[in-house]
Phi, psi and omega in degrees: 000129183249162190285141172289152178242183209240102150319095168307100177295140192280118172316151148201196232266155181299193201276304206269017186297114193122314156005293194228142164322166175312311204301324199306307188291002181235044187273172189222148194299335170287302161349289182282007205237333183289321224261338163303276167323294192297299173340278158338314194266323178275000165283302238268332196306320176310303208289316154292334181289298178317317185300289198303275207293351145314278187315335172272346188286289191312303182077051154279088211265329138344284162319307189288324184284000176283354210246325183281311229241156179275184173323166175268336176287105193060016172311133195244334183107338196273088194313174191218146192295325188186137168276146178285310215271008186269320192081064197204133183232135183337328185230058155310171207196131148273190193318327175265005149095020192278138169253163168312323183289305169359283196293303163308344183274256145049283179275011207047042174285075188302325173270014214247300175286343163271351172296317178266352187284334199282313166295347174123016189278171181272126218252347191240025174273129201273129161286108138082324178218003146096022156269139191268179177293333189279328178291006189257319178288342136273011184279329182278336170093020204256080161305309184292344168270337160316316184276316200304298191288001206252300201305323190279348189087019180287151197264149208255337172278016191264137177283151105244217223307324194304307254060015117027058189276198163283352181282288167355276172339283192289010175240266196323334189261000194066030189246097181306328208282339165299309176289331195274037154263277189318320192280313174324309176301343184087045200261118172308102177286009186240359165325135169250129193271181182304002194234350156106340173271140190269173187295344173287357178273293179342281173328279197309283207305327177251024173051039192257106205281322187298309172294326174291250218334313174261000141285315185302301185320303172297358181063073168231152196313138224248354196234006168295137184271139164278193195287337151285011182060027166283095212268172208290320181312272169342306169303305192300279162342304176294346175251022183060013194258118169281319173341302178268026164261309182299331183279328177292261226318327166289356180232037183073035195258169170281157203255336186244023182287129194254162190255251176245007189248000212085344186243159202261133157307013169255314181307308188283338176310323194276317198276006170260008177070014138286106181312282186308342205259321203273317178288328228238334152298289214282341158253047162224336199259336168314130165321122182266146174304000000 
């Protein structure tokens, strides 16, 4: 007769195995049920995280109070810095480095933003390229939110990468109404970005006449040179805008500071064939009898 020979079945493996590391299985069931839980809130942290910074993008203020405030059950009134139970933190960032109050500023959500400065967010958090929410609320032209963040104490002089202030921002995008929030506010008008130019060189070089006129008005320096040895009179001439040439000259700037290349804003008024620009340098710099 012949004999089978005997074959040892292979333990086995537990139901969920590969699922959770070795360790999980030699866990005690509390163990395993905290480690289950933690598990759970950090898959789950992306999705929630996205939702709150929708929502501050959005100015869904429903949405964000559920993410600031407790239950509606014995709501007490009392913002809370952060729920724990969400695992989420107020000033968390997206790809670009946007926190919710960013975003909210960004998009002029005022209530929205006051919502999160009132939970503890940081009002002076840099995104990515080192703009903070007051730079983005003038660079967008966002006044109310600008007095929202002024109002928080925000610091209205932090650069970014360009160097880049919020006075800056808001004279480049042309939006006077921001900046004189800001110059109200006291925002140091003479920062120079990296390229050496203040907001008033900017205001000259992009013909934005209205923002020169409430620089000039504010007393901000009127002859300073960027890294090219160019004063805002120069930047103007060079940029065909006469407009902002009559206003420095009405405000007294100097008309013959030369740059690092040698050249005078009349030299350049000739070699570019402006006639008007050029004439109109050559009776403020004639001696008068």
């Amino acid at each position: 007769m012949k004999i089978s020979p005997i074959v040892h079945s292979p333990q086995r493996a537990p139901r969920f195995a590969g699922r959770y590391p070795a360790r999980f299985y030699r866990m005690n069931p509390i163990q395993k049920v905290s480690y289950l839980v933690t598990t759970r809130m950090k898959a789950k942290r992306p999705s929630l995280q996205q939702k709150f910074l929708t929502a501050a993008s959005t100015g869904d203020e429903k949405a964000l109070a559920s993410f600031l405030i407790g239950r509606k059950t014995g709501l007490s009134g009392t913002v809370l810095r952060f729920l724990l139970r969400r695992n989420l933190d107020i000033n968390c960032q997206n790809e670009y480095g946007h926190t919710a109050a960013i975003l909210a500023a960004r998009a002029g959500h005022t209530a929205a933003l006051k919502m999160l400065i009132d939970a503890g967010a940081n009002v002076d958090a840099k995104d990515h390229i080192d703009d903070t929410a007051a730079l983005w609320a003038a660079s967008f032209g966002r006044t109310d939110a600008l007095n929202t963040l002024i109002a928080a104490k925000a610091n209205l002089d932090i650069p970014n990468d360009g160097g880049n202030t919020a006075i800056i921002m808001a004279t480049n995008s042309g939006h006077t109404a921001s900046l004189q929030v800001l110059i109200d506010a006291g925002a140091n008008l003479d920062i120079a970005n990296k390229k050496g130019n203040t907001a008033l060189l900017n205001a000259a070089c992009f013909g934005r006449i209205d923002a020169l006129k409430a620089l000039i008005q504010a007393k901000a320096k009127l002859d300073v040179q960027n890294k090219e040895g160019d004063t805002a009179v120069t930047l103007a001439v060079r940029s065909g805008h006469l407009d902002a040439l009559r206003a420095l000259i009405d405000a007294n700037a100097k008309l013959d500071t030369p740059n690092n290349a040698g050249e005078t804003a009349l030299s350049i008024a000739t070699q570019t064939v402006q006639r008007k620009a050029a004439a109109l340098l050559q009776a403020h710099l004639t001696p008068k009898a």
